[in-house]
C-alpha positions as CSV (number, residue, x, y, z in Angstrom):
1,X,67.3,-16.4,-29.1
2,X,66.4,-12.7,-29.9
3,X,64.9,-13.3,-32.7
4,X,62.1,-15.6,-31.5
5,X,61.2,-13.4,-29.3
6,X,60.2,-10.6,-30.9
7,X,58.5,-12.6,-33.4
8,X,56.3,-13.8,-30.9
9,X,55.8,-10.4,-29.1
10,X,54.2,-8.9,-32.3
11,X,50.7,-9.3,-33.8
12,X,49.0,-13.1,-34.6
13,X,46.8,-13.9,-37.3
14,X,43.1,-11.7,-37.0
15,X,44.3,-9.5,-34.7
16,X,45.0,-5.2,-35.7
17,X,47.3,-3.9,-38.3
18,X,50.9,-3.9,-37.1
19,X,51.9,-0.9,-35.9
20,X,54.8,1.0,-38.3
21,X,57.4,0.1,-35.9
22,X,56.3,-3.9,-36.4
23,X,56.4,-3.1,-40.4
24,X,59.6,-2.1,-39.8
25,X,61.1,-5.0,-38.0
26,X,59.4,-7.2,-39.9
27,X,60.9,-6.0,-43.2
28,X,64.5,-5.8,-41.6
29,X,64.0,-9.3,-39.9
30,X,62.8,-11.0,-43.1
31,X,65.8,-9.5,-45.6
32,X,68.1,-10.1,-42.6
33,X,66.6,-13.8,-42.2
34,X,66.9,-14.5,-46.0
35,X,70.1,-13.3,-46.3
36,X,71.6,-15.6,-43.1
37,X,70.0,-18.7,-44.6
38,X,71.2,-18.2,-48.4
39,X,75.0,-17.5,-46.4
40,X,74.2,-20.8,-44.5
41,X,73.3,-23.2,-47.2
42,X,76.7,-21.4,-49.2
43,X,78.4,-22.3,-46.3
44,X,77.0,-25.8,-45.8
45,X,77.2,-26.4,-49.9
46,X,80.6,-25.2,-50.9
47,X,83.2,-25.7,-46.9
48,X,85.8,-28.1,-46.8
49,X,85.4,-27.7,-43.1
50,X,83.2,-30.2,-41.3
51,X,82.3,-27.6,-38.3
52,X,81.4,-24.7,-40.8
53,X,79.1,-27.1,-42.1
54,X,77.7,-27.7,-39.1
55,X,77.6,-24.7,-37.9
56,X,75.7,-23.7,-40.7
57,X,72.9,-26.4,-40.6
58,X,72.2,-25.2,-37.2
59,X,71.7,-22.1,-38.6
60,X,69.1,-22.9,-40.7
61,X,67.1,-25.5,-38.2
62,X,67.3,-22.8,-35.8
63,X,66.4,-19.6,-38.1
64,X,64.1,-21.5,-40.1
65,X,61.0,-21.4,-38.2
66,X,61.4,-17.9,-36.9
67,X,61.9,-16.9,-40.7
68,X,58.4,-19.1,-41.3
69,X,56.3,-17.0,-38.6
70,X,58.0,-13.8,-40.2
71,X,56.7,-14.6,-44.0
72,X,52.9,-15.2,-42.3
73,X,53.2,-12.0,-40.7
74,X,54.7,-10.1,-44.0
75,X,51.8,-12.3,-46.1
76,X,48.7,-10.7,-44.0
77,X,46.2,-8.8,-46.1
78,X,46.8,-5.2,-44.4
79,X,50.5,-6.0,-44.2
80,X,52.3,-3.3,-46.1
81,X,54.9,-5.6,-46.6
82,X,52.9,-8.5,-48.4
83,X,54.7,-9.6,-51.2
84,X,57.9,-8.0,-50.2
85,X,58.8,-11.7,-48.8
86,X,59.2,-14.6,-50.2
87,X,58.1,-18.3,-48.4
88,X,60.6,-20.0,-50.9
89,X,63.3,-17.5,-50.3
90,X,63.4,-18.2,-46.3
91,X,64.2,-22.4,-47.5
C-alpha cells in the first residue's frame, strides 16, 4: 500500500528534523488517517451489510499501524506538528 511506504521512507526516531515537505505529509496523512478510521468504525458500527462491515474492519487492521508510526512521527520534539495528532484519535 502507498501509505506504508511513504511512512517508512521518511525520518526515524533521533534522526534530523523532517524536512517541510515531510511536515506536510505528515499533517495531511494523519487528518486523512483519522478521518478513514472514524468513517470505518461508522461503517463497521451502524451497516446492515455484512461486507461493508468487513470491508471496514480491514480498513482499520490495515490503516491502523501506518496511522501508529504517523502519530510517533507527529509526537517528536522538533516536530512542528506535535500535538496536532492525536494517539487516541488514530483507534
Amino acid at each position: 500500500m502507498q501509505h506504508s511506504d511513504s511512512v517508512a521512507a521518511l525520518p526515524h526516531e533521533g534522526s534530523d528534523a523532517l524536512s517541510h515537505s515531510d511536515e506536510g505529509f505528515v499533517e495531511t496523512a494523519a487528518h486523512g488517517g483519522i478521518a478513514e478510521m472514524q468513517l470505518a468504525q461508522l461503517a463497521q458500527q451502524t451497516s446492515p451489510n455484512d461486507q461493508v462491515r468487513q470491508f471496514a474492519r480491514k480498513m482499520i487492521d490495515d490503516h491502523t499501524p501506518n496511522n501508529q508510526q504517523l502519530v510517533k512521527l507527529a509526537e517528536r520534539p522538533r516536530c512542528p506538528t506535535r500535538g496536532k495528532v492525536s494517539e487516541a484519535a488514530l483507534g
